[in-house]
Structure formats: structure tokens, C-alpha cells
C-alpha positions in Angstrom: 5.4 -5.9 26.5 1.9 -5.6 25.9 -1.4 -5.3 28.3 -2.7 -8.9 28.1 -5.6 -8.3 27.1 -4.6 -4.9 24.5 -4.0 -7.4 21.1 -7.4 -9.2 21.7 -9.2 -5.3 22.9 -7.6 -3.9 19.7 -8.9 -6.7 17.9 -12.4 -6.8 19.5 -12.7 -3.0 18.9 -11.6 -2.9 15.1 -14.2 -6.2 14.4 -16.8 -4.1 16.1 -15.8 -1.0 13.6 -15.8 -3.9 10.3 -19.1 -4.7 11.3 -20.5 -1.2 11.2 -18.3 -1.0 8.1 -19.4 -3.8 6.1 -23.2 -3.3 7.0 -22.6 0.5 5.4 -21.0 -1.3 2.1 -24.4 -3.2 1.8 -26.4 -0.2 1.9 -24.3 2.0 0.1 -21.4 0.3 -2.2 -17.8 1.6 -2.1 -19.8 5.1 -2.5 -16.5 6.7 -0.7 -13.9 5.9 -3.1 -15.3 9.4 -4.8 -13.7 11.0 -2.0 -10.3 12.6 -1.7 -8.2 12.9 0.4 -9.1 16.2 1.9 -12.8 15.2 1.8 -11.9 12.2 4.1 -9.8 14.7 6.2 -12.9 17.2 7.0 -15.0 14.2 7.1 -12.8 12.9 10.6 -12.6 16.4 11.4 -16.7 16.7 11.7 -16.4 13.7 13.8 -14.0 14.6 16.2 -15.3 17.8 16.6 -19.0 16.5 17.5 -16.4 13.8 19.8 -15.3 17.3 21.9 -18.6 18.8 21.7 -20.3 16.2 23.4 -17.2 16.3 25.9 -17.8 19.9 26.5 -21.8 19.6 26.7 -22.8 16.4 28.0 -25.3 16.7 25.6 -26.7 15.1 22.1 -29.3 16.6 20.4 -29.7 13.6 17.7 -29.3 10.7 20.0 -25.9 9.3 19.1 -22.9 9.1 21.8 -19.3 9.5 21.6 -18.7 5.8 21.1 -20.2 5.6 17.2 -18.3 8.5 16.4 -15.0 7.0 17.6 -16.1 4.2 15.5 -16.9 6.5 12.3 -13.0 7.8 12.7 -11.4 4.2 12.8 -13.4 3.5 9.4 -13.2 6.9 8.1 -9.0 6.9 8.9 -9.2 3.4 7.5 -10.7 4.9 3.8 -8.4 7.7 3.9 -5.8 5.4 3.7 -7.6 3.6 1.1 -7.8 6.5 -0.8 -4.2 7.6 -0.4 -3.0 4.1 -1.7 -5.3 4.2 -4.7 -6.5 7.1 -5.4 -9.8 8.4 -5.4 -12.0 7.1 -8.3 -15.2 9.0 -10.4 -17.5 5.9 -9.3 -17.6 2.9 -7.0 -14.7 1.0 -8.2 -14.7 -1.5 -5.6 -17.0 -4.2 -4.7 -18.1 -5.1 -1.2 -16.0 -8.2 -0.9 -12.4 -5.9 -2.4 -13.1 -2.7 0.4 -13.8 -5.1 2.8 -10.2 -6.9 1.8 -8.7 -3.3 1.7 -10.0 -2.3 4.6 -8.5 -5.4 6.4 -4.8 -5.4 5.4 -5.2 -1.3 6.0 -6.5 -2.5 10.1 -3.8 -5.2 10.2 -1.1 -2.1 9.6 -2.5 -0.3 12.6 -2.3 -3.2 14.6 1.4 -4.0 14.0 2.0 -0.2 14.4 -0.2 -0.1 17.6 1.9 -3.1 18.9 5.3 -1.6 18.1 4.2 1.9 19.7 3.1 0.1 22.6 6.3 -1.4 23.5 7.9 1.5 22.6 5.8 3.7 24.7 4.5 1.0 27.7 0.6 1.0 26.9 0.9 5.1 28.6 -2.7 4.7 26.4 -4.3 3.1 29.2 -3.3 5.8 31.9 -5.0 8.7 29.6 -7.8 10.4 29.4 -10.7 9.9 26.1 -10.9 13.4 26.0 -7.0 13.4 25.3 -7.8 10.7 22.9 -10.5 13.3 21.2 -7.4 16.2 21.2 -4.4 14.4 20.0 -6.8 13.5 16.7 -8.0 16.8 16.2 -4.2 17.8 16.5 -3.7 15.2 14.0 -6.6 16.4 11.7 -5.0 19.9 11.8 -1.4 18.7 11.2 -3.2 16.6 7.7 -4.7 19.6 6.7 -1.6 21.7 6.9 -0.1 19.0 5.1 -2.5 18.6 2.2 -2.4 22.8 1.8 1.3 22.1 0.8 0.5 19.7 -1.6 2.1 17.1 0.7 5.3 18.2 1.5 6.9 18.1 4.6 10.3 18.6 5.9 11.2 16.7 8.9 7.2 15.7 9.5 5.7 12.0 8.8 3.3 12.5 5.8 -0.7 12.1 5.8 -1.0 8.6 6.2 0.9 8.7 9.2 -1.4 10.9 10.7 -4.6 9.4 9.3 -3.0 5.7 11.1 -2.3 7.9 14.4 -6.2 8.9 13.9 -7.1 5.5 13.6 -5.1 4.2 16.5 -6.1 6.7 18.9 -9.9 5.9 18.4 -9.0 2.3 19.0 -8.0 3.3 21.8 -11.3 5.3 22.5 -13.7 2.6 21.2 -11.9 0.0 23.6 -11.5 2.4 26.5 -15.8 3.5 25.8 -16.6 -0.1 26.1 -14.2 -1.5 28.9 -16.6 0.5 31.5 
């Protein structure tokens, strides 16, 4: 059974990540759905690597925390899937109002996921560390990489979107954990 309070954190952290999300389509459009796949990939993997960085260091040079990058993986993970769905496109193919619908029923997938896992696995999210948080999604990056070099064949493994939702759940889990203190 879940934490009380883990459906309306999860919730609370992924409208926090939509915000951020939806003030970047006003500035910029559906600019990312030029992206592929792999784009998207080493895009999460510059995040989490700043994530472990800052870990390691304690230190930012440019001002920004651990908490907004968190945040940049949950929407980045979130386009991935997008792009995986549909396909990346020459131009902005998308307005505002249809990424924003995208990027909803794509967040209401790793919800049910994150509530299946969690009864399956007894919220052990709570009892970890961030910085494992920070690991387990570079491990996933690496894994999607690995994947996308074989042109996305696996043989016993879950595929890229798996990995990209596991990405996205785990910095849920971050974002929520980051703002709980």
C-alpha cells in the first residue's frame, strides 16, 4: 500500500515540473520535438552528471542546485517519451496547448507505474539515499545508450522507454525527497 501522502507528493512534484515546463513552451514553442532520441538521452545524461557533480563538490559555479536539475530530467524523460511515440519532427509540430496534452497523459503513465512499483516494492524509495537516486539514472542513461547503439534491440532487457520512465520516476522521487526537507 502506498505512503499516504506519496500519490499527492508525486502529484505535487510532477505539477511543480509542468509549471517549469509549460512556462519553457511560452518562451520557446515545441522547439524539442527536433530532437531524437539520442539527443534527449545525452541531454538527461548532462543533467545527471551536473546532479553527481554537485553531490561530489558541494559546489555550483552558475548558481543553480540539484533540485532544478531533477526537475529538467522529469521533463526531459517526459519528451523523450514524446519523441519515441512520435517521432522527432524537422520543426515545431506541436502547439503549446498539444505538448502540454502529451506531456500529461506521458506523467499520468509514470504515475500508475510509480503506484504499481510501489506496492510491489513497499515505497523502499523513501528509505534511500538522492545520491542513489542520481546513480540508478545515470545507470539508466548508460543502459539507453547501449540500447540506442544497437539500434534498439534487446534480448531479455525492457527497451528505451522503460528506462527513460525509470529516469523519470526516480527524479520524482528526488524532486519530492529535495523539497520534503
Amino acid at each position: 500500500m502506498s505512503h499516504p501522502d506519496t500519490n499527492s507528493q508525486f502529484d505535487a512534484a510532477l505539477s511543480s515540473c509542468r509549471e517549469i515546463f509549460s512556462k519553457k513552451l511560452n518562451d520557446y514553442g515545441a522547439s524539442w520535438r527536433i530532437l531524437r532520441p539520442e539527443a534527449v538521452t545525452d541531454q538527461l545524461f548532462i543533467k545527471a552528471k551536473r546532479i553527481r557533480t554537485l553531490e561530489i563538490t558541494g559546489e555550483s559555479a552558475v548558481g543553480e542546485g540539484i533540485l532544478p536539475e531533477f526537475m529538467a530530467i522529469v521533463n526531459y524523460a517526459i519528451v523523450g517519451i514524446i519523441q519515441l511515440e512520435r517521432g522527432c519532427a524537422d520543426r515545431k509540430d506541436m502547439s503549446p496547448a498539444e505538448a502540454l496534452a502529451a506531456y500529461d497523459e506521458v506523467a499520468a503513465r509514470a504515475k500508475a507505474l510509480m503506484i504499481a512499483k510501489n506496492h510491489d516494492y513497499g515505497e523502499a524509495w523513501r528509505d534511500m539515499r538522492v545520491l542513489s537516486y542520481t546513480d540508478l539514472i545515470l545507470t539508466k542513461i548508460e543502459r539507453t545508450k547501449e540500447i540506442e547503439d544497437n539500434g534498439g534491440r534487446t534480448t531479455v532487457s525492457e527497451g528505451i522507454d522503460a528506462n527513460y520512465m525509470d529516469m523519470l520516476n526516480y527524479a520524482t522521487f528526488g524532486v519530492i525527497k529535495l523539497t520534503e526537507k
